[in-house]
ZATI-720650 format. One line per field, with one value per residue (C-alpha): residue number from 1; residue in three letters; x, y, z. Coordinates in pm, 1 decimal. Example, Ala and Ser with C-alpha at 12.3 -4.5 7.8 and 13.67 -1.06 7.14 Angstrom:
BEGIN
seba	(1_2)
dodren	(Ala_Ser)
px	(1230.0_1367.0)
py	(-450.0_-106.0)
pz	(780.0_714.0)
//
This chain:
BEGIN
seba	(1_2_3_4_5_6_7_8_9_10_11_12_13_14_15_16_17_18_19_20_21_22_23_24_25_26_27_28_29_30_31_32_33_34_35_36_37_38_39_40_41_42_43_44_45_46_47_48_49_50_51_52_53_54_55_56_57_58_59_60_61_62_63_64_65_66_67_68_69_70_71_72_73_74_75_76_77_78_79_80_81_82_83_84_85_86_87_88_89_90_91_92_93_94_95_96_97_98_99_100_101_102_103_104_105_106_107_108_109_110_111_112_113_114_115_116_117_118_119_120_121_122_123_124_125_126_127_128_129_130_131_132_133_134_135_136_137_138_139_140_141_142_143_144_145_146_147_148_149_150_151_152_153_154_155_156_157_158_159_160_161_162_163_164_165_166_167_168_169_170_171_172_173_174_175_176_177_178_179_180_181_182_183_184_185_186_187_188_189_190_191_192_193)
dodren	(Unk_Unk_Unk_Unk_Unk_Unk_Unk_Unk_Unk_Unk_Unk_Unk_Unk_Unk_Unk_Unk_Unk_Unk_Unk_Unk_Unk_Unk_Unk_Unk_Unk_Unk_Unk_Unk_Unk_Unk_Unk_Unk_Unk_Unk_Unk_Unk_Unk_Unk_Unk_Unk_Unk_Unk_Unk_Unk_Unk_Unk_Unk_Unk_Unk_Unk_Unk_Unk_Unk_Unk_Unk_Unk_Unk_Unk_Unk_Unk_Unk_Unk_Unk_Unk_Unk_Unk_Unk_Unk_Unk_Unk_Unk_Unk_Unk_Unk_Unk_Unk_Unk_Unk_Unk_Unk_Unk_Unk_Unk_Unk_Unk_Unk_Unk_Unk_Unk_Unk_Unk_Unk_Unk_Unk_Unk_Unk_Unk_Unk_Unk_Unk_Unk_Unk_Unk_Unk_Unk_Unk_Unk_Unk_Unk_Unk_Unk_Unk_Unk_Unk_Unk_Unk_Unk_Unk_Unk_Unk_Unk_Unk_Unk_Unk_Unk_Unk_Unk_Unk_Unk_Unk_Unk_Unk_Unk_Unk_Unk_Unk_Unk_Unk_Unk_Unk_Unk_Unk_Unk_Unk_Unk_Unk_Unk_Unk_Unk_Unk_Unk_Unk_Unk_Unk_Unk_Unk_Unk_Unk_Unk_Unk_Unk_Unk_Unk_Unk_Unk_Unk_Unk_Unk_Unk_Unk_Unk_Unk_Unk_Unk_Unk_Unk_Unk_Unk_Unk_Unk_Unk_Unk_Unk_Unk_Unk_Unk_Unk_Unk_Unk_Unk_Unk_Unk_Unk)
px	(787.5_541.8_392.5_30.6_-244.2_-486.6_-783.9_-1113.1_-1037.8_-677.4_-880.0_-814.6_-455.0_-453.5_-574.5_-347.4_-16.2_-105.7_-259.0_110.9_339.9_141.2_203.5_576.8_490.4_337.7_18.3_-13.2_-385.9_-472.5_-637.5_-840.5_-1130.3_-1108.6_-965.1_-1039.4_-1202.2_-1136.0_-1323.8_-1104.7_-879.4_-655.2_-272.1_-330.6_-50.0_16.1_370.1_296.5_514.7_391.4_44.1_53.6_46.6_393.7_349.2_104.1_91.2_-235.1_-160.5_-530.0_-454.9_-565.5_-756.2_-781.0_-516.0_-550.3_-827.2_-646.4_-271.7_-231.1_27.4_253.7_150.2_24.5_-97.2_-21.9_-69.5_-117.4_17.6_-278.5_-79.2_242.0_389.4_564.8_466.0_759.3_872.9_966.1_1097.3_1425.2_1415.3_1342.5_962.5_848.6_1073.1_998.2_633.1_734.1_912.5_648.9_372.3_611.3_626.7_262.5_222.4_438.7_277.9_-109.4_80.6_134.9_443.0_469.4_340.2_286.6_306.0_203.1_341.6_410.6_779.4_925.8_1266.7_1293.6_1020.0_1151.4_1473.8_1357.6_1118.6_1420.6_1639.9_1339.9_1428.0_1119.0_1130.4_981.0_775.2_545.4_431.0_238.1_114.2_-110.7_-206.8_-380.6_-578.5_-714.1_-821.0_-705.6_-488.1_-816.1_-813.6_-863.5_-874.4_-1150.0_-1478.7_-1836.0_-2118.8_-2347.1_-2498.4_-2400.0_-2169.1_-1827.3_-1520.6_-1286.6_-1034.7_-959.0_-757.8_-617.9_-424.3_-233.0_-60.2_126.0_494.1_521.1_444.5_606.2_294.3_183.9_491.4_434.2_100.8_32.2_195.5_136.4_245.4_345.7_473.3_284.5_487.8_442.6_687.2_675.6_878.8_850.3_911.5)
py	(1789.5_1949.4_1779.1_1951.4_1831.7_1556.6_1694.5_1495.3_1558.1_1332.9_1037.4_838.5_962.5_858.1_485.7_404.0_508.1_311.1_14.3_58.7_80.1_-198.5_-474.9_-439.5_-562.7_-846.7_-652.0_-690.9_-809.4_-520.3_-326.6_-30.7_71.9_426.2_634.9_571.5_799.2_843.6_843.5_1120.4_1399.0_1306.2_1415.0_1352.0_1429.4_1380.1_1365.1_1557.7_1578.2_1728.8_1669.5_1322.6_1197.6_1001.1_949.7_1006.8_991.8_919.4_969.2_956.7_1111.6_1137.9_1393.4_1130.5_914.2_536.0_640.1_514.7_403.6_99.0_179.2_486.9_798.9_1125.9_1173.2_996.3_947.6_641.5_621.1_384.6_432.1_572.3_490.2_541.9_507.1_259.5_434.5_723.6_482.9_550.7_946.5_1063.4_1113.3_859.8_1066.9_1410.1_1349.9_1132.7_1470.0_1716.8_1511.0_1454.3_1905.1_1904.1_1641.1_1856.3_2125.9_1968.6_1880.5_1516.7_1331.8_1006.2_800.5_418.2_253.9_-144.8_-353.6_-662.3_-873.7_-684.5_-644.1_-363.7_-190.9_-241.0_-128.1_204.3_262.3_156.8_400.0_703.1_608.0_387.2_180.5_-178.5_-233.6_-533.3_-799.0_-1070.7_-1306.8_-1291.3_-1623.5_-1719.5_-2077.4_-2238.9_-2547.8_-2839.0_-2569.7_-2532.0_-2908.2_-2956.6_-2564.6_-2395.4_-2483.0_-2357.3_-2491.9_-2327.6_-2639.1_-2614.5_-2353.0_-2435.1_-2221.6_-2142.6_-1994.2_-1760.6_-1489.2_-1506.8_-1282.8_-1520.6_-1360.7_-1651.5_-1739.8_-2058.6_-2044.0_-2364.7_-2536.4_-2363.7_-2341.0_-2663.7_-2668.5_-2308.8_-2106.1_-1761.6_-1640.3_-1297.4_-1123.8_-769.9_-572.8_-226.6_63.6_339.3_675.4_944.3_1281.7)
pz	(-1353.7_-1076.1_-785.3_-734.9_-542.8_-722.6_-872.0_-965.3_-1344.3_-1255.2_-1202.0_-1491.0_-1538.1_-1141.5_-1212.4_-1491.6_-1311.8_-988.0_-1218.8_-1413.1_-1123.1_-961.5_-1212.2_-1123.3_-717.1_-520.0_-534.2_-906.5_-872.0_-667.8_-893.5_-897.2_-1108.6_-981.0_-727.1_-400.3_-101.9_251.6_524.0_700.0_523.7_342.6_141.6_-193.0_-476.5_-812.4_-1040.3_-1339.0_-1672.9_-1963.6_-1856.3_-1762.7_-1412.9_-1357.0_-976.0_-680.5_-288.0_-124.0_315.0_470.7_786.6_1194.0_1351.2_1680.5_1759.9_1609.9_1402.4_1076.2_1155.2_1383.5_1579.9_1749.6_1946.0_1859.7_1523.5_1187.1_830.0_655.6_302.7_122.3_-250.8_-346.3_-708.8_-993.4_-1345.2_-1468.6_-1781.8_-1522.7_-1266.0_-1066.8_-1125.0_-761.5_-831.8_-560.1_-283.6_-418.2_-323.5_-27.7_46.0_-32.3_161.9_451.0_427.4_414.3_729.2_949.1_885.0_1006.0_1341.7_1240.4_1359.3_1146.4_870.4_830.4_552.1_443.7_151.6_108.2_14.0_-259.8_-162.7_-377.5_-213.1_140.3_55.5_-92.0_232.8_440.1_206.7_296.3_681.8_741.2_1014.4_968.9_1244.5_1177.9_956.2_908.1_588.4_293.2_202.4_-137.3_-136.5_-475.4_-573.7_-326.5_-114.6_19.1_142.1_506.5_611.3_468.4_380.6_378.2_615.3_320.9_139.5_-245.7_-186.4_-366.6_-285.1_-520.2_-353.6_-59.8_74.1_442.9_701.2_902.9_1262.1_1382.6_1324.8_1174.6_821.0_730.0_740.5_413.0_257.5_86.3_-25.1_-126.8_-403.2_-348.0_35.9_118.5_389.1_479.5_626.2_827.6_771.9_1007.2_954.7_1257.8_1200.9)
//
Protein backbone atom coordinates (compact mmCIF):
# COMPACT_ATOMS: atom_id res chain seq x y z
CA UNK A 1 0.00 0.00 0.00
CA UNK A 2 1.22 3.80 -0.63
CA UNK A 3 -0.35 6.88 0.63
CA UNK A 4 0.26 9.65 -2.26
CA UNK A 5 -1.38 12.78 -2.67
CA UNK A 6 -4.99 12.72 -4.57
CA UNK A 7 -4.84 13.50 -8.09
CA UNK A 8 -7.86 14.70 -10.35
CA UNK A 9 -7.67 11.32 -12.31
CA UNK A 10 -8.55 9.62 -8.41
CA UNK A 11 -11.85 11.11 -8.55
CA UNK A 12 -14.00 8.32 -9.15
CA UNK A 13 -11.82 5.79 -7.27
CA UNK A 14 -12.14 8.80 -4.50
CA UNK A 15 -16.12 8.77 -4.54
CA UNK A 16 -16.66 5.13 -4.32
CA UNK A 17 -14.39 4.53 -1.20
CA UNK A 18 -15.97 7.48 0.78
CA UNK A 19 -19.61 6.45 -0.71
CA UNK A 20 -18.39 2.66 0.63
CA UNK A 21 -17.02 3.50 3.96
CA UNK A 22 -19.97 5.82 4.45
CA UNK A 23 -22.79 3.30 4.32
CA UNK A 24 -21.18 1.69 7.42
CA UNK A 25 -21.93 5.31 9.68
CA UNK A 26 -24.73 7.62 10.73
CA UNK A 27 -23.89 9.63 7.68
CA UNK A 28 -24.97 6.90 5.34
CA UNK A 29 -27.15 9.42 3.26
CA UNK A 30 -24.36 11.73 2.89
CA UNK A 31 -23.41 11.13 -0.32
CA UNK A 32 -21.25 12.55 -2.80
CA UNK A 33 -21.52 12.78 -6.52
CA UNK A 34 -17.91 13.87 -6.79
CA UNK A 35 -15.10 15.08 -4.93
CA UNK A 36 -15.38 18.05 -3.27
CA UNK A 37 -13.24 21.53 -3.41
CA UNK A 38 -12.04 23.90 -0.94
CA UNK A 39 -12.16 27.20 -0.65
CA UNK A 40 -8.60 27.38 1.06
CA UNK A 41 -5.60 24.77 0.67
CA UNK A 42 -6.09 21.91 1.51
CA UNK A 43 -4.24 18.02 2.68
CA UNK A 44 -5.57 15.74 0.45
CA UNK A 45 -4.46 11.83 0.49
CA UNK A 46 -5.28 8.77 -0.90
CA UNK A 47 -4.73 4.78 0.33
CA UNK A 48 -3.64 3.03 -2.66
CA UNK A 49 -3.34 -0.92 -3.18
CA UNK A 50 -2.78 -2.32 -6.34
CA UNK A 51 -4.20 0.65 -7.99
CA UNK A 52 -7.28 1.10 -6.18
CA UNK A 53 -7.89 3.79 -3.69
CA UNK A 54 -8.60 1.93 -0.19
CA UNK A 55 -8.58 5.14 1.97
CA UNK A 56 -8.30 9.01 1.80
CA UNK A 57 -7.83 12.14 4.13
CA UNK A 58 -9.22 15.40 3.02
CA UNK A 59 -7.81 18.39 6.04
CA UNK A 60 -8.78 21.90 4.37
CA UNK A 61 -6.58 23.99 6.29
CA UNK A 62 -5.99 27.87 7.87
CA UNK A 63 -3.91 30.45 6.59
CA UNK A 64 -5.91 33.00 9.29
CA UNK A 65 -7.01 31.83 12.41
CA UNK A 66 -10.91 30.63 12.54
CA UNK A 67 -11.11 30.81 8.93
CA UNK A 68 -12.28 27.06 8.69
CA UNK A 69 -12.06 25.27 12.24
CA UNK A 70 -14.42 26.60 14.95
CA UNK A 71 -12.56 26.56 17.73
CA UNK A 72 -8.71 26.67 19.34
CA UNK A 73 -5.77 29.04 18.73
CA UNK A 74 -3.22 29.36 16.19
CA UNK A 75 -3.70 27.54 13.12
CA UNK A 76 -5.69 24.33 12.23
CA UNK A 77 -6.88 21.82 9.89
CA UNK A 78 -10.19 20.56 9.52
CA UNK A 79 -10.56 16.96 8.43
CA UNK A 80 -13.97 17.25 6.01
CA UNK A 81 -13.54 13.13 5.02
CA UNK A 82 -11.41 10.47 6.29
CA UNK A 83 -12.33 6.68 5.43
CA UNK A 84 -11.79 3.40 4.80
CA UNK A 85 -13.00 1.26 2.08
CA UNK A 86 -14.64 -1.69 4.28
CA UNK A 87 -13.17 -4.73 2.61
CA UNK A 88 -9.75 -3.11 3.87
CA UNK A 89 -11.18 -2.08 7.19
CA UNK A 90 -9.23 -2.53 10.53
CA UNK A 91 -5.64 -2.67 8.76
CA UNK A 92 -4.16 0.69 10.04
CA UNK A 93 -4.96 2.54 6.71
CA UNK A 94 -7.23 5.21 8.39
CA UNK A 95 -4.15 6.09 10.98
CA UNK A 96 -1.38 5.73 8.46
CA UNK A 97 -2.89 8.71 6.61
CA UNK A 98 -4.13 10.24 9.86
CA UNK A 99 -0.31 9.92 10.45
CA UNK A 100 1.08 11.11 7.24
CA UNK A 101 -1.36 14.22 7.12
CA UNK A 102 -0.69 14.94 10.79
CA UNK A 103 3.55 14.95 9.23
CA UNK A 104 2.41 17.12 6.53
CA UNK A 105 0.34 19.65 9.03
CA UNK A 106 3.38 20.15 11.19
CA UNK A 107 5.32 20.83 8.74
CA UNK A 108 2.87 24.09 7.21
CA UNK A 109 3.18 25.46 10.91
CA UNK A 110 -0.24 24.10 11.92
CA UNK A 111 -0.85 22.99 15.48
CA UNK A 112 -4.18 20.96 15.49
CA UNK A 113 -6.96 19.48 13.58
CA UNK A 114 -10.77 19.26 14.25
CA UNK A 115 -12.72 16.87 13.26
CA UNK A 116 -16.95 16.41 13.21
CA UNK A 117 -18.98 13.14 13.15
CA UNK A 118 -21.74 12.18 14.43
CA UNK A 119 -22.76 9.01 17.24
CA UNK A 120 -21.00 6.08 15.99
CA UNK A 121 -19.43 4.73 18.90
CA UNK A 122 -17.07 3.07 16.84
CA UNK A 123 -16.00 6.17 15.28
CA UNK A 124 -15.49 8.07 18.54
CA UNK A 125 -13.60 5.47 19.97
CA UNK A 126 -11.07 5.26 17.11
CA UNK A 127 -10.71 9.32 17.16
CA UNK A 128 -10.45 8.98 20.94
CA UNK A 129 -7.89 5.95 20.29
CA UNK A 130 -5.80 8.71 17.64
CA UNK A 131 -5.79 11.10 20.93
CA UNK A 132 -8.70 13.35 19.81
CA UNK A 133 -10.15 15.28 22.25
CA UNK A 134 -14.05 15.63 22.11
CA UNK A 135 -14.73 19.02 22.48
CA UNK A 136 -18.35 19.75 21.44
CA UNK A 137 -21.56 18.57 20.17
CA UNK A 138 -24.77 19.22 19.41
CA UNK A 139 -27.89 17.35 17.38
CA UNK A 140 -28.91 16.47 13.93
CA UNK A 141 -32.47 16.15 13.81
CA UNK A 142 -34.46 14.53 10.83
CA UNK A 143 -38.42 15.54 10.62
CA UNK A 144 -40.90 13.65 8.14
CA UNK A 145 -44.29 13.35 7.82
CA UNK A 146 -46.26 14.37 11.13
CA UNK A 147 -42.73 14.83 13.07
CA UNK A 148 -43.15 17.95 11.39
CA UNK A 149 -46.47 18.65 13.42
CA UNK A 150 -46.47 21.77 15.43
CA UNK A 151 -42.65 22.90 14.66
CA UNK A 152 -42.13 23.62 11.24
CA UNK A 153 -44.09 24.93 8.63
CA UNK A 154 -43.99 27.22 5.62
CA UNK A 155 -45.72 30.74 5.47
CA UNK A 156 -45.35 29.98 1.49
CA UNK A 157 -49.04 29.31 0.35
CA UNK A 158 -49.14 25.72 -1.35
CA UNK A 159 -45.89 24.90 -0.21
CA UNK A 160 -45.93 21.31 1.44
CA UNK A 161 -42.86 20.17 3.42
CA UNK A 162 -41.80 16.93 3.41
CA UNK A 163 -39.37 16.75 5.73
CA UNK A 164 -36.47 18.71 7.27
CA UNK A 165 -33.09 18.67 8.61
CA UNK A 166 -32.22 20.66 11.91
CA UNK A 167 -29.11 21.61 14.11
CA UNK A 168 -30.43 21.83 17.51
CA UNK A 169 -27.81 23.65 20.39
CA UNK A 170 -29.78 23.25 23.44
CA UNK A 171 -29.59 20.44 26.04
CA UNK A 172 -32.75 18.90 26.41
CA UNK A 173 -33.43 16.64 23.67
CA UNK A 174 -36.10 14.71 25.37
CA UNK A 175 -38.64 16.63 23.77
CA UNK A 176 -37.89 14.88 20.40
CA UNK A 177 -37.01 11.77 21.60
CA UNK A 178 -40.49 10.58 21.25
CA UNK A 179 -41.73 11.79 18.19
CA UNK A 180 -38.73 11.66 15.86
CA UNK A 181 -36.79 8.62 14.68
CA UNK A 182 -33.64 9.63 13.42
CA UNK A 183 -31.54 12.02 16.12
CA UNK A 184 -27.88 12.26 16.18
CA UNK A 185 -25.42 13.68 18.15
CA UNK A 186 -22.51 15.79 16.13
CA UNK A 187 -19.81 15.78 17.82
CA UNK A 188 -16.36 17.86 17.54
CA UNK A 189 -12.99 16.08 17.98
CA UNK A 190 -10.05 18.16 18.39
CA UNK A 191 -6.36 16.70 18.40
CA UNK A 192 -3.42 19.41 19.12
CA UNK A 193 -0.17 18.80 18.07
Amino acid sequence: MIIRDYEPNDEMGWVRCRVLAFLETAYFDNVLKQKERYDNPAIELIAEMDGQIVGLIDVEYEKEERTVCSRGEGLGGMIWHIAVHPDFSRQGIGQQLLDSAVKRAKAIGLNRFEAWTRDDLWVWNWYEKQKFTHVYSYYHIYFEGNEMNQRIQSTIPKLHLVNAFAHYVGEDISQFKTENKRIHQCVCFEKVF
